[in-house]
C-alpha positions as CSV (number, residue, x, y, z in Angstrom):
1,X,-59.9,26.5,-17.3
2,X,-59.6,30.1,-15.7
3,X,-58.8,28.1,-12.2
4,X,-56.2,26.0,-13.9
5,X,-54.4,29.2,-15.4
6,X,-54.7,30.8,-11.8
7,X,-53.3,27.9,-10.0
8,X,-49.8,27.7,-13.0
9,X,-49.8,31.6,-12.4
10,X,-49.8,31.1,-8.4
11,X,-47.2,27.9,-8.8
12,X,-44.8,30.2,-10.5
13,X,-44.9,33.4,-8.9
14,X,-43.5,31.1,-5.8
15,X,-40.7,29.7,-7.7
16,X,-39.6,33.1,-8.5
17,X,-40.0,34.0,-5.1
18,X,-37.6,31.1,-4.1
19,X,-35.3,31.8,-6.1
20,X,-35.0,35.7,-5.8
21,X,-34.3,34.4,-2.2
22,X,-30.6,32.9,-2.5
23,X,-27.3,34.2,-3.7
24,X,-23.9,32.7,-4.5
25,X,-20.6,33.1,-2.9
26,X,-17.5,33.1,-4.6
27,X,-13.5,33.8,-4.1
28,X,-10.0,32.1,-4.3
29,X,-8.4,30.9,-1.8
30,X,-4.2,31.1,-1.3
31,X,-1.3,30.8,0.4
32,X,-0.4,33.6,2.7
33,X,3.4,33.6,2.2
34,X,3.8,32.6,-1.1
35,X,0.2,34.2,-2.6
36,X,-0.1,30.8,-4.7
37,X,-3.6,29.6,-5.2
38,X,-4.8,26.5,-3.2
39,X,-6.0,23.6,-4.5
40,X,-8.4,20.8,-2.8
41,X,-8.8,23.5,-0.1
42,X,-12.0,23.1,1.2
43,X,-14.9,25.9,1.4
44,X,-18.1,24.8,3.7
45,X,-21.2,26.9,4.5
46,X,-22.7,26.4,7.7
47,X,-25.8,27.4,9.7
48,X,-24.5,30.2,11.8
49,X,-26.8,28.4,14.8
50,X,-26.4,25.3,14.9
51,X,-23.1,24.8,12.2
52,X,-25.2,22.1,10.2
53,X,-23.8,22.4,6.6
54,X,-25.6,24.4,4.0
55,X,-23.3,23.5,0.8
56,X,-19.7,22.8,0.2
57,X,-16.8,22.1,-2.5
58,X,-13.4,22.4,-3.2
59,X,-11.2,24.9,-4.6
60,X,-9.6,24.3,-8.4
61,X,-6.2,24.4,-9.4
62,X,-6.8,28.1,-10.0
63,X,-7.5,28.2,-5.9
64,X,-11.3,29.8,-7.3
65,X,-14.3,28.6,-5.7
66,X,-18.3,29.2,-6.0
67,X,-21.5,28.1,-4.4
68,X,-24.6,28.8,-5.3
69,X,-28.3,28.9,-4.3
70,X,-27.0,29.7,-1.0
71,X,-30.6,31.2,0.7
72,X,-30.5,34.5,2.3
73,X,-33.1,34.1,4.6
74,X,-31.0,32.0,7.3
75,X,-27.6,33.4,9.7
76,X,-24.5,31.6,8.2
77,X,-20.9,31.3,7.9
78,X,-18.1,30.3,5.9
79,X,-15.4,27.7,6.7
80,X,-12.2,27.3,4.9
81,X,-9.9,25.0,5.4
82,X,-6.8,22.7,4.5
83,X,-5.0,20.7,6.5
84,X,-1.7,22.1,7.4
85,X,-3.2,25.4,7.5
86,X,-5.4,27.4,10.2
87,X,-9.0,27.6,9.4
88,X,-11.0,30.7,8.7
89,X,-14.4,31.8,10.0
90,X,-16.3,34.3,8.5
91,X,-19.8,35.4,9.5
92,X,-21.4,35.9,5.7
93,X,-24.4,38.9,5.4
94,X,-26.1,37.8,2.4
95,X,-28.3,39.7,0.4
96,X,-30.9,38.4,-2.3
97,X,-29.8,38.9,-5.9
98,X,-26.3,40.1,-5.3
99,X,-23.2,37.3,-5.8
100,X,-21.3,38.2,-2.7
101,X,-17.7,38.0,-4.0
102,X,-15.3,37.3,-0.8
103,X,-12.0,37.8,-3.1
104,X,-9.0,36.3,-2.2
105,X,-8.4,34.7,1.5
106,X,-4.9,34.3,2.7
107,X,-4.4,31.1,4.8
108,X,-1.2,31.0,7.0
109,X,0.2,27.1,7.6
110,X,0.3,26.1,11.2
111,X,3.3,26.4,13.6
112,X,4.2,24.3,16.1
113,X,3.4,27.3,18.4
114,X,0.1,28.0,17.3
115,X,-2.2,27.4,20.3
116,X,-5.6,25.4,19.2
117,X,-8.9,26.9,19.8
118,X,-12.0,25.0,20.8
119,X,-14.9,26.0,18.4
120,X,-17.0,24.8,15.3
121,X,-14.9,22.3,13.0
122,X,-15.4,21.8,9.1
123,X,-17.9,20.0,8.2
124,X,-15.7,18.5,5.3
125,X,-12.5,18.4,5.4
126,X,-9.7,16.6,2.8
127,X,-6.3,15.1,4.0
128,X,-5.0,13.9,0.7
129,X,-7.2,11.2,-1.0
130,X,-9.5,11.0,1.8
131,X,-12.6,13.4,2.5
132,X,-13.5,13.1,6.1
133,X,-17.4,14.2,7.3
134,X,-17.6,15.9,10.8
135,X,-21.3,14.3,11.5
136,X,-22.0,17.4,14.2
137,X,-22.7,19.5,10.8
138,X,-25.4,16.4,9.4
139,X,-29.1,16.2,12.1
140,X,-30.5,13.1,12.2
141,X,-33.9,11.9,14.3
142,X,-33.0,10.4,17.4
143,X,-32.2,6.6,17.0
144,X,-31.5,7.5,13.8
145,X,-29.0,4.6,11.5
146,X,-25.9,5.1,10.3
147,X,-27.4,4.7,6.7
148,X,-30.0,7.5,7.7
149,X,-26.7,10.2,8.1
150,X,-25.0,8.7,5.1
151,X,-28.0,9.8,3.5
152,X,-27.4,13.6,4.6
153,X,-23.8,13.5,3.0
154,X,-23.3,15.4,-0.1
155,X,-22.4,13.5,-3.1
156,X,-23.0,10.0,-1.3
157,X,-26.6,8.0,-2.1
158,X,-28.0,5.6,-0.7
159,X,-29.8,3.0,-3.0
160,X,-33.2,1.3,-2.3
161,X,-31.2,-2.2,-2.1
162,X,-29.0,-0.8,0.2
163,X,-25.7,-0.2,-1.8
164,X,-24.0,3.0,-1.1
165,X,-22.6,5.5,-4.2
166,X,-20.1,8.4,-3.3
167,X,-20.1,10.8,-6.6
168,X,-21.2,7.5,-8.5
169,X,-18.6,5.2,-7.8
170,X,-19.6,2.1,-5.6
171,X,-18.5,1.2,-1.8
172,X,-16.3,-2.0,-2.0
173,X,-16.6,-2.1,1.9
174,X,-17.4,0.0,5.3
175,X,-14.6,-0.2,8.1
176,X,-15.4,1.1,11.8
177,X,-11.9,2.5,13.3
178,X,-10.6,1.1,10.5
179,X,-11.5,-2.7,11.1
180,X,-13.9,-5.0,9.3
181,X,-17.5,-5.9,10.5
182,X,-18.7,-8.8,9.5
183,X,-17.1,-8.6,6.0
184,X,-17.6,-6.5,3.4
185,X,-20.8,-5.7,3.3
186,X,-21.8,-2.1,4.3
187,X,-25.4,-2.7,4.5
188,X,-25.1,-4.7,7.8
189,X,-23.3,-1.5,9.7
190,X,-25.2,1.2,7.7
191,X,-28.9,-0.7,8.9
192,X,-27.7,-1.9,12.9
193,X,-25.8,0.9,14.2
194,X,-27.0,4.2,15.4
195,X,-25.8,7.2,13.6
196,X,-25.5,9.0,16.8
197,X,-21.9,6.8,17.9
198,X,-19.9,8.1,15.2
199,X,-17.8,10.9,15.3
200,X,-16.9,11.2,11.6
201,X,-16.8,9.5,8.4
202,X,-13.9,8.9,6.1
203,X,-14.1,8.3,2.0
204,X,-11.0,7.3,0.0
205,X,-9.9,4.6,-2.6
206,X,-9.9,1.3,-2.1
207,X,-6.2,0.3,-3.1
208,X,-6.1,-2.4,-1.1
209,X,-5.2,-5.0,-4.2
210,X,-3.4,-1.9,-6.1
211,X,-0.6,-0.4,-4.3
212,X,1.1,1.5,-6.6
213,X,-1.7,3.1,-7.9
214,X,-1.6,0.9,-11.4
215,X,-5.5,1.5,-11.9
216,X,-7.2,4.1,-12.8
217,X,-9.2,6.2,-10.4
218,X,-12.4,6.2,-12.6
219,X,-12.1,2.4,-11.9
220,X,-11.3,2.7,-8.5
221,X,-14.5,1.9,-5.9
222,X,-14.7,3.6,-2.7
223,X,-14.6,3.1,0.9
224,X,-16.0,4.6,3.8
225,X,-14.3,4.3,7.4
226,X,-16.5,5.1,10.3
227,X,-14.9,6.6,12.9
228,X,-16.4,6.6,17.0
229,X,-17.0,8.4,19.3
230,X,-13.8,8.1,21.6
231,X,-16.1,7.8,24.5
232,X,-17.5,4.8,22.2
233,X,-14.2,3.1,21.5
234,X,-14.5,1.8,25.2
235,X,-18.2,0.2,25.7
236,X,-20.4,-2.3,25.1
237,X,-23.5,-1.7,23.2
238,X,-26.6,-3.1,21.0
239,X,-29.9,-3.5,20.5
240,X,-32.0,-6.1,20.5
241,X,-36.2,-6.8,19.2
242,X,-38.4,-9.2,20.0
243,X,-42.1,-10.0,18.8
244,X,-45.3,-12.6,18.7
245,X,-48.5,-13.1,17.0
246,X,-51.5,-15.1,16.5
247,X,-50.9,-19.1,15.1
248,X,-47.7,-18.7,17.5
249,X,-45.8,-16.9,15.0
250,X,-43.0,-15.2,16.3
251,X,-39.8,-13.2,15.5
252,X,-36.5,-12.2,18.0
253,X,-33.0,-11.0,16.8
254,X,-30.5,-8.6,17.9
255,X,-26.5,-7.4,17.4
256,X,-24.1,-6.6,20.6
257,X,-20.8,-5.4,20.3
258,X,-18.0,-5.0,22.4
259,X,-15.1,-2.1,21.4
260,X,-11.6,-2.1,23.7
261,X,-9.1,-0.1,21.9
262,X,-7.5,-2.6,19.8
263,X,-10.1,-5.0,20.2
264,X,-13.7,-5.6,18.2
265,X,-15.9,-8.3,19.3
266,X,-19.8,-8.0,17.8
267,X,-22.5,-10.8,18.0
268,X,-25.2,-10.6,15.8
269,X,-28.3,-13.2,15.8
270,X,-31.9,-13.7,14.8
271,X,-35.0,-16.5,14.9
272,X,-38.0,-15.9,13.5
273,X,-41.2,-18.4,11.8
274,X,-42.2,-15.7,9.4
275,X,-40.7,-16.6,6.5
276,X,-37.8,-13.7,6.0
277,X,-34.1,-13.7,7.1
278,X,-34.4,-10.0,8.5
279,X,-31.4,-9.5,5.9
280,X,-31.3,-9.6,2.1
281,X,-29.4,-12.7,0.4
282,X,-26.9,-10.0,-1.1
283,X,-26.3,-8.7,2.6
284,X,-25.8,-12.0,4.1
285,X,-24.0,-13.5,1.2
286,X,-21.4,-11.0,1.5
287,X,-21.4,-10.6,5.2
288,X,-18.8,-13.6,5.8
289,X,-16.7,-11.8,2.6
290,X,-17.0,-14.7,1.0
291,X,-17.5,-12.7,-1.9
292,X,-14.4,-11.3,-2.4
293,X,-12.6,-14.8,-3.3
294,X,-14.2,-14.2,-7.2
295,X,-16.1,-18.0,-6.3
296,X,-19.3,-16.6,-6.8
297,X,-22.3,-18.3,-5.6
298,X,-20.2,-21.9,-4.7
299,X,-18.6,-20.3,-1.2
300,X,-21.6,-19.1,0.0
301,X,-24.7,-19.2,-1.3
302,X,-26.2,-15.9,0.4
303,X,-29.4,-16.9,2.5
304,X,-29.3,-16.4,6.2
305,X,-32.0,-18.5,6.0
306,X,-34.0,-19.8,3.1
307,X,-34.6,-20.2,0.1
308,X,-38.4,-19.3,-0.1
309,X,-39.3,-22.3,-1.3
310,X,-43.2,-21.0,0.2
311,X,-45.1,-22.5,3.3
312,X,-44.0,-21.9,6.4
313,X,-40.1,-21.1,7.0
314,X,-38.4,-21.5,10.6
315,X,-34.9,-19.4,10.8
316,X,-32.5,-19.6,12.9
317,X,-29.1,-18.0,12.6
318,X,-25.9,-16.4,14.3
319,X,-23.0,-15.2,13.9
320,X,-19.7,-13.1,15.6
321,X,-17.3,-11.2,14.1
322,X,-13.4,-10.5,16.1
323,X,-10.9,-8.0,14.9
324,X,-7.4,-7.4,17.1
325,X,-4.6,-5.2,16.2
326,X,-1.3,-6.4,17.7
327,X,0.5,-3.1,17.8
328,X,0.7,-1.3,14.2
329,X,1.8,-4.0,12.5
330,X,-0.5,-7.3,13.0
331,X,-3.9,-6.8,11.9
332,X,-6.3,-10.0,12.3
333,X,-9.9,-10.8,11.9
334,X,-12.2,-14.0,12.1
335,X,-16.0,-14.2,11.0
336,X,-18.3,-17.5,12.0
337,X,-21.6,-17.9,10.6
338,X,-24.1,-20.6,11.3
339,X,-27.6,-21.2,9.7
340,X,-30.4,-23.4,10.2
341,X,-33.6,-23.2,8.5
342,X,-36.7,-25.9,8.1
343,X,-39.4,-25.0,5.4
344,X,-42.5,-26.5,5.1
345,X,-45.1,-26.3,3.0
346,X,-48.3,-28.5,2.4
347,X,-51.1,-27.4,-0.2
348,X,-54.2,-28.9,-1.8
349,X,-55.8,-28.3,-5.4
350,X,-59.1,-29.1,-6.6
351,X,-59.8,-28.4,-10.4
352,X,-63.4,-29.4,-11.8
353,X,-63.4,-29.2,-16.1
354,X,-66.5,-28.9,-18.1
355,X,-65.5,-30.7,-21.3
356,X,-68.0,-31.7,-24.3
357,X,-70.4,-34.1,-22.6
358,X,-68.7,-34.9,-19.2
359,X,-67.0,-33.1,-16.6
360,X,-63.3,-33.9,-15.1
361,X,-62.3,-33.7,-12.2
362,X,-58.6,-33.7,-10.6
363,X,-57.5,-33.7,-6.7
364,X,-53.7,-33.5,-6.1
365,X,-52.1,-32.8,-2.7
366,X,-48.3,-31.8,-2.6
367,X,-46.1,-31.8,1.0
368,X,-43.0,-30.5,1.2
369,X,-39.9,-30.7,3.5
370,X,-36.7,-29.1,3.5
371,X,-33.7,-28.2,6.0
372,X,-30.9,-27.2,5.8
373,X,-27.6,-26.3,8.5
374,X,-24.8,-23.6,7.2
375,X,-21.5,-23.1,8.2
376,X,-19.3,-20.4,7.0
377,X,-15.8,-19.3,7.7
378,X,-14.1,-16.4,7.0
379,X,-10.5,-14.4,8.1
380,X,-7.8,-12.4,7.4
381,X,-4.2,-11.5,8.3
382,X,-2.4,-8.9,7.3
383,X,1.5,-7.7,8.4
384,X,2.8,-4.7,8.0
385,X,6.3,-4.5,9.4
386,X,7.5,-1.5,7.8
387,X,6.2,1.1,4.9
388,X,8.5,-1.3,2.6
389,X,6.0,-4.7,2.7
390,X,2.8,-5.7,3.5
391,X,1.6,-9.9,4.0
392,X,-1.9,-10.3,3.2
393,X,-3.7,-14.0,3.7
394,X,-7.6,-14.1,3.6
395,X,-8.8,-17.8,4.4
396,X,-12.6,-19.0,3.7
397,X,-14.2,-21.8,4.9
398,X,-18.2,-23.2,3.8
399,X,-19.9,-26.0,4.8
400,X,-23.5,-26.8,4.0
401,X,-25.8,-29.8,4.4
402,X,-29.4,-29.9,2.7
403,X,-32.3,-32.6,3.2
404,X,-35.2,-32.3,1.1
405,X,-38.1,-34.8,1.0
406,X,-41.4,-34.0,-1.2
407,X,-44.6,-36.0,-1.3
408,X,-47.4,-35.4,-3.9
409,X,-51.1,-37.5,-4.5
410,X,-53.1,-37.1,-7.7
411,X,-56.4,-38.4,-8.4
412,X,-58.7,-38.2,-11.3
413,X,-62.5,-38.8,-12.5
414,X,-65.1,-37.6,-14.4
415,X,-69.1,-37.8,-14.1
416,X,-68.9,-41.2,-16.8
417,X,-65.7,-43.1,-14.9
418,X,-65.7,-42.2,-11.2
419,X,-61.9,-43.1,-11.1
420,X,-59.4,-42.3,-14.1
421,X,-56.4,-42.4,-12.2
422,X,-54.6,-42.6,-9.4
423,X,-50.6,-41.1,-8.9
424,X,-48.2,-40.9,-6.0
425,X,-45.1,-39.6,-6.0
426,X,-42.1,-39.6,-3.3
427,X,-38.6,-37.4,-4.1
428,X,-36.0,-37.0,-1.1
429,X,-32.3,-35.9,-1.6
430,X,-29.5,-35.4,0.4
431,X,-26.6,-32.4,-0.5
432,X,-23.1,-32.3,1.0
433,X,-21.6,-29.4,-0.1
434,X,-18.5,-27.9,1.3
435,X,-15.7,-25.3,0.0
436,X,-12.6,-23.5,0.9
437,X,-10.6,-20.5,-0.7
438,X,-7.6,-18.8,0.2
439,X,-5.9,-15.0,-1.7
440,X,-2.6,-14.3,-0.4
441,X,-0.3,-11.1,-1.4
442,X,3.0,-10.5,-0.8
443,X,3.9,-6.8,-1.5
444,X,7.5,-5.3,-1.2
445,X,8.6,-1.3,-2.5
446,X,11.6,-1.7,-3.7
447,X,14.4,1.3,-3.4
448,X,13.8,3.2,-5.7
449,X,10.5,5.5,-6.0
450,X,8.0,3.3,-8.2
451,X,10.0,0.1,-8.3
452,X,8.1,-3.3,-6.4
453,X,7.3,-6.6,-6.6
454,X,4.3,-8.0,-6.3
455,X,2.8,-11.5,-5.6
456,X,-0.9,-12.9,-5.6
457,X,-1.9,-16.7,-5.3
458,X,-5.3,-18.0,-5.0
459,X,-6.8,-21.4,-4.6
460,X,-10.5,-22.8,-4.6
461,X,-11.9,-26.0,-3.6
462,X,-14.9,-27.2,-4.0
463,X,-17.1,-30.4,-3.7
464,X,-20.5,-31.5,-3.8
465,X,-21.7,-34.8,-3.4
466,X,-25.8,-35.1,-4.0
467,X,-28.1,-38.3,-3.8
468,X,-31.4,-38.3,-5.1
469,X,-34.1,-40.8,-4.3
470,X,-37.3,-40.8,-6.9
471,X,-40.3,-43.6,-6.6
472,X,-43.5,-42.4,-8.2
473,X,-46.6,-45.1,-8.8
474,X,-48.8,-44.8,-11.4
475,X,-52.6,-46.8,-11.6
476,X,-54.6,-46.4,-14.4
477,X,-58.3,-47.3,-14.9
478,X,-59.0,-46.6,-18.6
479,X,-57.3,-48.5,-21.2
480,X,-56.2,-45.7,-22.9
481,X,-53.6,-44.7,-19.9
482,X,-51.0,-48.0,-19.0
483,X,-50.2,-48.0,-15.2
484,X,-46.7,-47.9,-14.6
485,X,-44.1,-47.7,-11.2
486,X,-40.7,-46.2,-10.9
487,X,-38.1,-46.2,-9.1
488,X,-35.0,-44.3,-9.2
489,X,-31.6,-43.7,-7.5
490,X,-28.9,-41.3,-8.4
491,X,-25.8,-40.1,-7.4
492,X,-23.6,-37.1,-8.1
493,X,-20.0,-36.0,-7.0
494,X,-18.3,-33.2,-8.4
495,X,-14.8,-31.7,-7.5
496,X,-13.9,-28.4,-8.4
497,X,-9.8,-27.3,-8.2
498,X,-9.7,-23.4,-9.4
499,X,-5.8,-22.1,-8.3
500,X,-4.4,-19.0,-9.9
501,X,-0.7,-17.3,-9.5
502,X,0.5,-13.9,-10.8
503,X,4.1,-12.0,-10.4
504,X,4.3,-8.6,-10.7
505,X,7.6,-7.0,-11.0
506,X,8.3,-3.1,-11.4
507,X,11.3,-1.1,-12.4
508,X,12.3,2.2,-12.4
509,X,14.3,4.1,-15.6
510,X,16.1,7.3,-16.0
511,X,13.6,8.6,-18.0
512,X,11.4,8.8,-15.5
513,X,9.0,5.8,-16.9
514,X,8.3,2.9,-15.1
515,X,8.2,-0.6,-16.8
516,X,7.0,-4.1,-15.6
517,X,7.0,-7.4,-16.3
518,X,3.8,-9.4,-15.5
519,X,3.3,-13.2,-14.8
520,X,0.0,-15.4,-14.8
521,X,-0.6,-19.1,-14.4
522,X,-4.2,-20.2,-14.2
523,X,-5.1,-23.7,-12.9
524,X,-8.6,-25.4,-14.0
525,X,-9.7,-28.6,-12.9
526,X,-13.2,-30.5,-12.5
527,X,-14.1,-33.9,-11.8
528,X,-17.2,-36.1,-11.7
529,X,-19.1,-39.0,-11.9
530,X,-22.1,-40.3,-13.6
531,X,-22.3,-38.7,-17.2
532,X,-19.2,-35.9,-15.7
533,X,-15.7,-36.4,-17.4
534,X,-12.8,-34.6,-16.6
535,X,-12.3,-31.2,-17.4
536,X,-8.2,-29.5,-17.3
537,X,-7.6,-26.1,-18.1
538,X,-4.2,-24.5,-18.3
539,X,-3.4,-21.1,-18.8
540,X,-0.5,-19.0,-18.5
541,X,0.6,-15.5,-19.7
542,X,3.7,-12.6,-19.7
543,X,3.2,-9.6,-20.4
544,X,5.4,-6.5,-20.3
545,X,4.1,-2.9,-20.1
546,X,5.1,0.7,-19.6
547,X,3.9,3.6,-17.1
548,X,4.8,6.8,-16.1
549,X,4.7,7.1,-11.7
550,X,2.2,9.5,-10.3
């Protein structure tokens, strides 16, 4: 007992020694000519060494700022900063206890003839919407992954699965110079490439699908632009693995990428006998961006692989991924994945039953087959002429073919009748499956400030044709159990027609309130055979609503 009350006493006598051992730093931060305060100006402290960041924030509309549990025991300094504006420096002598109370810093915009100085940058800066990460101020191990340094960013975690949260609001999608790679999905940048190529990292709404800022920006989700190295943005690089075992398993895979300005070329590929993809479902699911269609599940169904159906599953996949800019205005992408993957799985049971006066006994024997080839299509163009319109068209293509084939043997006895029954069963089916989706925008500003237009369409098709083969043979050697044989076909064929079109038209008043008109036509249609009938949906919808401009 005395031990116990020894040890709590020891345990907080530290704390308090920890935290007699850092400080807070305060002050306000304004403009030099006009002695305004300074909001969104941004206030880093750094290790005086090495300039890795301590703690950071950003200034209220008041221009007041305060960090705190700052420790005293380490050399730093202070960074302020806003763009527009020179950047201050300040060597900070700390002392335990005492909130060290900077006052108010002037900054002084930048001139034309102001003469840039080589030295530490800010670790965070903000231009706007966007808060840009200068990854010199975040150490990472050697080899270290880009998800590793995301890790290191304050506000920004990193989930278990993968998925990426900046001040709790979810990633949509991770761009390198600005480009796609391999869709949507951040995981498969944030797990392949090495933190140690990018020179900074870029956070900012993702108003792609809402130019004129119509939602929210609780609703808004987030996304992160890696930027390179410039000696990067000229290379080829990747990394590749390779590995065998005993019972000649064996796993190789590995992602290349070639970067030339405007041009983005990456290869990414993997084989393996070991039953896993090397990816998730959700990562390679999204990977193509077939996701981002709203067709769920029937564009692509998310296994670089298989299934895991159990036994023994063979993978082989591969995929590239091309971005080109043509000038400022032409942006294009194309992603082509292919998948092949053979399971199969063969297992035994032997189950002995001690009932009343006898003793049953049942042997069964199941083999299973199943393969299955992938194909999936994705790209996007986008025009920007001017800062008037913008032409989106995002094209997705899916093609998959299944075979499965499954045998099974049962036999039973028991110590009176050494044969009860016999059963064999044989199921194979064949799956054609194929679908396509297009989302095109047409965005034009209008003259005046918050008047556009605004035009979405989208279209999904998608068919599935299935035939199923099913013979099972019953023989029975007690008269209390009839023998019997069956023998089945069936055959399936389903369309799916999804196409939806919305006009969005905003005005400008006097009164310095916007209002808009909004159009929707919705499109349902399914067909199929067998026990299927028709299925038509219509929908369409106006609506009219008000909003003042930001």
């Amino acid at each position: 007992m005395l031990k116990s009350i020894f040890s709590l006493l020891l345990a907080f006598i530290c704390l308090q020694a920890l935290g007699q051992n850092k400080t807070t730093v305060k002050g306000i931060v304004a403009d030099s000519a006009s002695k305004a305060p300074m909001e969104f100006a941004t206030v880093a402290v750094v290790n005086a060494k090495d300039t890795s960041l301590v703690s950071y924030t950003l200034t209220d509309k008041n221009g007041t700022f305060k960090l705190s549990g700052i420790a005293v025991d380490k050399p730093v300094k202070i960074i302020i900063s806003f763009v527009g504006y020179n950047t201050i420096r300040q060597n900070l002598h700390l002392q335990k206890e005492l909130i060290t109370d900077l006052k108010t810093i002037y900054l002084s915009g930048n001139t034309l003839m102001d003469v840039i100085i080589s030295g530490e940058r800010s670790p965070v800066t903000v231009k706007k919407d966007t808060i840009e990460f200068n990854t010199e101020a975040f150490k990472t191990r050697p080899n270290a992954v880009v998800e590793e340094l995301l890790k290191k960013l304050p506000g920004v975690q990193v989930n278990v699965d993968g998925s990426i949260l900046v001040n709790g609001k979810s990633i949509s999608k991770l761009l390198i110079d600005g480009k796609q790679f391999f869709g949507d999905d951040p995981k498969v940048a944030t797990k392949n490439l090495d933190a140690d190529l990018v020179a900074k990292i870029q956070v900012y709404d993702d108003r792609e699908n809402d130019p004129d800022h119509l939602v929210s920006n609780s609703e808004v989700s987030k996304i992160i632009n890696l930027k390179l190295k410039s000696k990067i943005k000229k290379s080829t690089l990747g990394k590749v693995y390779a590995g065998g075992g005993s019972r000649d398993r064996y796993e190789a895979g590995g992602i290349l990428s070639n970067f030339r300005d405007t041009l983005q070329v990456s290869l990414i590929g993997l084989a393996n006998n070991l039953n896993r993809t090397g990816f998730s479902g959700q990562e390679l699911y999204t990977m193509g961006g077939f996701d981002r269609s709203g067709g769920g599940g029937q564009i692509y169904d998310g296994t670089f692989g298989g299934r895991g159906y159990g036994g023994i599953e063979s993978v082989a996949s591969g995929g590239v991924n091309i971005n080109n800019n043509y000038g400022k205005k032409l942006k294009l992408n194309l992603t082509y994945f292919f998948t092949h993957s053979d399971n199969l799985y063969n297992g035994t049971n032997y189950i002995e039953q001690t009932v009343a006066n006898t003793t049953l006994i049942n042997n069964s024997r199941n083999m299973s087959n199943n393969k299955s080839n992938k194909h999936a299509i994705g790209g996007l163009v986008e025009w920007v002429p001017d800062t008037m319109m913008r032409i989106r068209y995002e094209p997705k293509l899916n093609l998959n073919y299944q075979n499965n084939r499954n045998e099974n043997s049962n036999s039973s006895s028991n110590s009176l009748l050494p044969r009860l029954s016999e059963s064999a069963g044989l199921n194979t089916s064949n799956a054609n499956n194929s679908g396509f989706s297009h989302n095109f925008m047409y965005y034009r500003r209008l003259k005046k400030k918050g008047e556009s237009i605004n035009i979405t369409h989208s279209l999904q098709l998608n068919s599935n044709n299935n035939e199923d083969f099913n013979k099972f043979r019953l023989e029975s050697f007690s008269t209390e159990v009839r023998s019997e044989t069956q023998d089945r076909f069936r055959e399936s064929l389903e369309q799916i027609q999804f196409r939806g079109f919305v006009c969005n038209l905003q005005l400008s008043l006097k009164q310095k309130t916007n209002i808009g008109a909004e159009f929707r036509n919705t499109i349902f249609q399914q067909y199929g055979s067998g026990k299927y009938i028709r299925i038509q949906s219509v929908y369409n919808a106006l609506r009219f609503f008000s909003y003042q401009p930001k």
